[in-house]
Steps between C-alpha positions, in 0.01 A plus 500: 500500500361351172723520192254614258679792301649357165763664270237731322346574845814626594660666215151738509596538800837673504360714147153541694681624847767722267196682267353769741412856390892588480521445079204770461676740706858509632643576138391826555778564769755299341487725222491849726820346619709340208335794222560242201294196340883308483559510861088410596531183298839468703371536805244220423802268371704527799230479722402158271813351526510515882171368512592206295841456650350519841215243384735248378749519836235459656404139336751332662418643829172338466570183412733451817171667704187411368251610750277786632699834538744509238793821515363440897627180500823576279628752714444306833697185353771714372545750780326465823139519635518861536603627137164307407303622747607877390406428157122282619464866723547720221297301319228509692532846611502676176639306194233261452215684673604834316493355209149303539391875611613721222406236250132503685502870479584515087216245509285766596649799326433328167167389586399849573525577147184279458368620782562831632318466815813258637762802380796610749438830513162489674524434862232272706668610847734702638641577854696818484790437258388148498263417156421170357368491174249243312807341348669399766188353653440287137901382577430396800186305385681358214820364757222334733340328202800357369628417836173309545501308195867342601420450812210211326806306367819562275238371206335797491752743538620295198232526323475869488879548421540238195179732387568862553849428410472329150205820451784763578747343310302502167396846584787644510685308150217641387525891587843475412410323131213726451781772599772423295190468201408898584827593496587846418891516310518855558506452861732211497730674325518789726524273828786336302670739402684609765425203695882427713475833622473479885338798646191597764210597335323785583079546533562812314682300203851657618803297582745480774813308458662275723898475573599111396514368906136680536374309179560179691259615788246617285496115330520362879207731546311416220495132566308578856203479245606187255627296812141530666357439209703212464472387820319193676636258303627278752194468672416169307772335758351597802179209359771268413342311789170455253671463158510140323855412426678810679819425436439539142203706470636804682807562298338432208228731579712839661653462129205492279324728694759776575616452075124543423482813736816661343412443139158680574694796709701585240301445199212719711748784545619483062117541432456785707827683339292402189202725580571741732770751467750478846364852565157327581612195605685700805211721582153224457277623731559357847744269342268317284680425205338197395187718524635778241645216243170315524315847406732516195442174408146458579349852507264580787430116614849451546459630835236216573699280334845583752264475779358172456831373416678640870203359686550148386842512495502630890197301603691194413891660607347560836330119537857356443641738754293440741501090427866503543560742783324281746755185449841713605270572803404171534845382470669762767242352743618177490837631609331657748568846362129613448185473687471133573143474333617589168663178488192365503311411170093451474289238394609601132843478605634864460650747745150646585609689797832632288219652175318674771754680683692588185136647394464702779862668438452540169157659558666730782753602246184604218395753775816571585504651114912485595524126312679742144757635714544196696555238195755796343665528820554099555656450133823501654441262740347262253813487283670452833385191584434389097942550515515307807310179419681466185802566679355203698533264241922535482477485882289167525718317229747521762313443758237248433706311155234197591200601468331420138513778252257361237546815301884755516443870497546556126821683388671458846729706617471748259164594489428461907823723499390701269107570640715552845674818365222658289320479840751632736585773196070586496517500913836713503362747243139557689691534842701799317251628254162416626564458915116550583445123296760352739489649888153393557489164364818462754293565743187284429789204494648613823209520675458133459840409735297564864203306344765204456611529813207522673338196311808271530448635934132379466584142316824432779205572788289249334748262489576530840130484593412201341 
C-alpha cells in the first residue's frame, strides 16, 4: 500500500466519515424522548465525551498497530482471532454496509427536493409487497460511483474527501452562524425555561413523565440517534496502512477530528433551540429539523439550501466509508478470515476485490429498504465492541509491555474506565428499556461464529493440501 494520506487527509477523514445526514435529523427523536432543550444539549455532551474519550484510547492503540484494519486488528492482538473476526463480520454485514446504504439513501431523499422525479414515494417497480423506488436506484448509483473512483487509487478517493469535507464543514459553521444571527429570544427563552425537566414529548404537545430509573432509558434511548450520528470515527485506522507517519498521524487525527465533530453537534443542536420552539423541533416533518430551522432562517430557499448541504455532506461521508471499509476486509484476508482475493490489492494498490463486494452488500441493503432498522438495531453492538477494544488497551499493557507506544491513551485509567461504564450503563439500559435495539444485533454477531469455524476448516484443509 502507498502511504499517501497526510494529517489533514486524515483528520477530514474521521469529521468527513462522522458528518452524514444524522445532524439534520435525529434531534427530532432525541427531543420526543428527553421533552427539554437541557437534556438535548446533554445528550449531545455525553455522547461527545465518549466520542472523544474513545478517540483518544484509541491513539495509543494505533501507534502499537499501525496498519490496515484498525479496531480489527486491536481486538485480534488483545483477545484472539475470533473476537476480531466477529467484529470484521458485523462489519461487513451491516455496520459499515448499513451505514454506506442509509447514508446513499438520504443522498437521494435530499436530492429529490431538487428534483422530484428521484422522490421515495414514487415507485419504478414492484413485485407484490416488494417496491423499489427512484431513490433507492440513485443510492445505488451513487455507492457504485464512489466505489469506482477508490478503486483508481487511494489519491482519488482522497481527493474527493479533503474536498467535500472542508465544503461541509464551512456549510454547516455557517447555518449555525447565520442561525444564531436570526435568532428569535422569545423562543429561546421558552426552550429554556424549563429546560432540566426530563419528560417524553408528545406529537400532540402533551407530556408524559417518566419515573427516575425510566429517565435513564429514555437518555440510553435517545443516544441510538447521537451515537450513529457520531459514529465512524474510527474508520481512519482501518487506512493506517496508507497514512504518512501513522504512529503519529492517527492519534492526532481521531482527536481533531472527533473535537471538531462534537463542537459542531452541539453548537448545531443550541441554534436549533434558538429558532425553533421544542414543540417543532420534535414534530419536523419526517424528522427534518435542519430543514424547518433553515426555513426560519432562510425563508423558502432554506429548503434548497438544507438540501445541498446533506448531499455534499453524504456524498463525501459515504466516499470515506466506503474507502475505509475495504482495508478491515483486506486485512481479515490476510489472516485468512475472508475471501482470499480480497487480500489482494490492484494495480493502484487498494483492496479492489474488498470495494466491490462491500458495494454489492451495501447496494442489497438499499433495496432491502431494512438498512434504518438495521443501523438502530446494531447500536448496541457497536458500543460493544467500541468497550472492548478500549478495554484492550489495559489488557495489552499487560500483555504485550514491549511493544512501542509512541503515543499513551490520554487520561489513563480514568477515562478508559470511565468510557467502559458509560458504555456498559448505555448497553444495560437499551437491553431493559429498548430490547428491540439489542436482540437482533446479537444475532447478526452470532451468526458470524459457524462462518469462523467453517473458514478456519477451509484454511487447516489448505494447509494440509499444499
Amino acid at each position: 500500500m502507498k502511504r499517501e494520506i497526510g494529517l489533514l487527509d486524515a483528520t477530514l477523514l474521521v469529521a468527513g466519515s462522522m458528518i452524514g445526514s444524522g445532524i439534520f435529523i435525529v434531534s427530532a427523536d432525541i427531543t420526543r424522548n428527553v421533552g427539554s432543550a437541557g437534556w438535548l444539549i446533554v445528550v449531545w455532551l455525553i455522547t461527545g465525551f465518549m466520542t472523544l474519550t474513545a478517540a483518544l484510547s484509541y491513539g495509543e492503540l494505533s501507534g502499537m498497530y499501525p496498519k490496515a484494519g484498525g479496531q480489527y486488528v486491536y481486538l485480534k492482538e488483545a483477545y484472539n482471532p475470533l473476537v476480531g473476526f466477529l467484529y470484521g463480520w458485523s462489519f461487513f454485514a451491516v455496520i459499515q454496509t448499513g451505514t454506506i446504504a442509509a447514508v446513499g439513501v438520504a443522498f437521494s431523499k435530499f436530492l429529490a427536493y431538487l428534483v422530484p422525479q428521484v422522490s421515495e414515494d414514487l415507485v419504478v417497480f414492484s413485485l407484490g409487497s416488494f417496491k423499489i423506488s427512484p431513490a433507492q436506484l440513485v443510492s445505488i448509483a451513487i455507492i457504485v460511483l464512489l466505489t469506482y473512483i477508490n478503486t483508481k487509487g487511494v489519491k482519488s478517493g482522497k481527493m474527493i474527501q479533503t474536498t467535500f469535507t472542508l465544503t461541509k464543514l464551512a456549510s454547516l459553521f455557517g447555518l449555525i452562524i447565520f442561525g444564531f444571527i436570526m435568532m428569535k429570544p422569545e423562543v429561546w427563552h421558552a426552550n429554556w425555561s424549563d429546560a432540566w425537566n426530563i419528560h417524553k414529548l408528545n406529537t400532540d404537545g402533551s407530556f408524559t413523565a417518566y419515573t427516575s430509573v425510566a429517565a435513564l432509558g429514555a437518555i440510553a434511548g435517545s443516544m441510538v440517534g447521537s451515537i450513529f450520528s457520531s459514529d465512524a470515527w474510527n474508520n481512519v485506522t482501518f487506512v493506517a496502512g496508507e497514512m504518512e507517519n501513522p504512529k503519529r498521524n492517527i492519534g492526532l487525527s481521531l482527536f481533531l477530528g472527533t473535537l471538531i465533530v462534537t463542537i459542531i453537534y452541539v453548537s448545531a443542536n443550541l441554534m436549533y433551540t434558538a429558532v425553533l420552539p421544542l414543540h417543532d423541533i420534535a414534530t419536523a416533518d419526517k424528522d427534518r429539523v435542519a430543514v424547518a430551522a433553515s426555513h426560519v432562517i432562510f425563508g423558502n430557499v432554506g429548503t434548497i439550501i438544507i438540501a445541498l448541504m446533506i448531499m455534499v455532506s453524504t456524498f463525501g461521508c459515504n466516499n470515506g466509508l466506503i474507502l475505509a471499509g475495504a482495508r478491515v476486509y483486506y486485512s481479515m484476508a490476510k489472516d485468512g478470515l475472508f475471501f482470499k482475493k480480497t487480500g489482494d490489492l490492484n494495480k493502484f494498490a487498494v483492496p479492489e476485490f474488498g470495494l466491490w463486494i462491500q458495494c454489492i452488500v451495501a447496494s442489497l441493503l438499499c433495496l432491502s429498504g431494512k438498512y434504518g432498522d438495521l443501523l438502530d438495531m446494531i447500536s448496541f453492538v457497536v458500543v460493544i465492541f467500541y468497550v472492548l477494544t478500549i478495554f484492550s488497551i489495559f489488557i495489552l499493557r499487560k500483555k504485550r509491555p514491549d511493544i512501542e507506544r509512541p503515543y499513551k491513551a490520554f487520561g489513563y485509567p480514568v477515562l478508559p474506565i470511565l468510557y467502559i461504564l458509560m458504555g456498559l450503563a448505555f448497553c444495560g439500559l437499551l437491553i431493559v428499556y429498548k430490547p428491540q435495539y439489542t436482540w437482533p444485533g446479537l444475532i447478526i454477531v452470532l451468526i458470524g461464529l459457524p462462518i469462523y469455524y467453517l473458514m478456519k476448516v477451509n484454511v487447516k484443509e489448505k494447509q494440509l493440501t499444499e
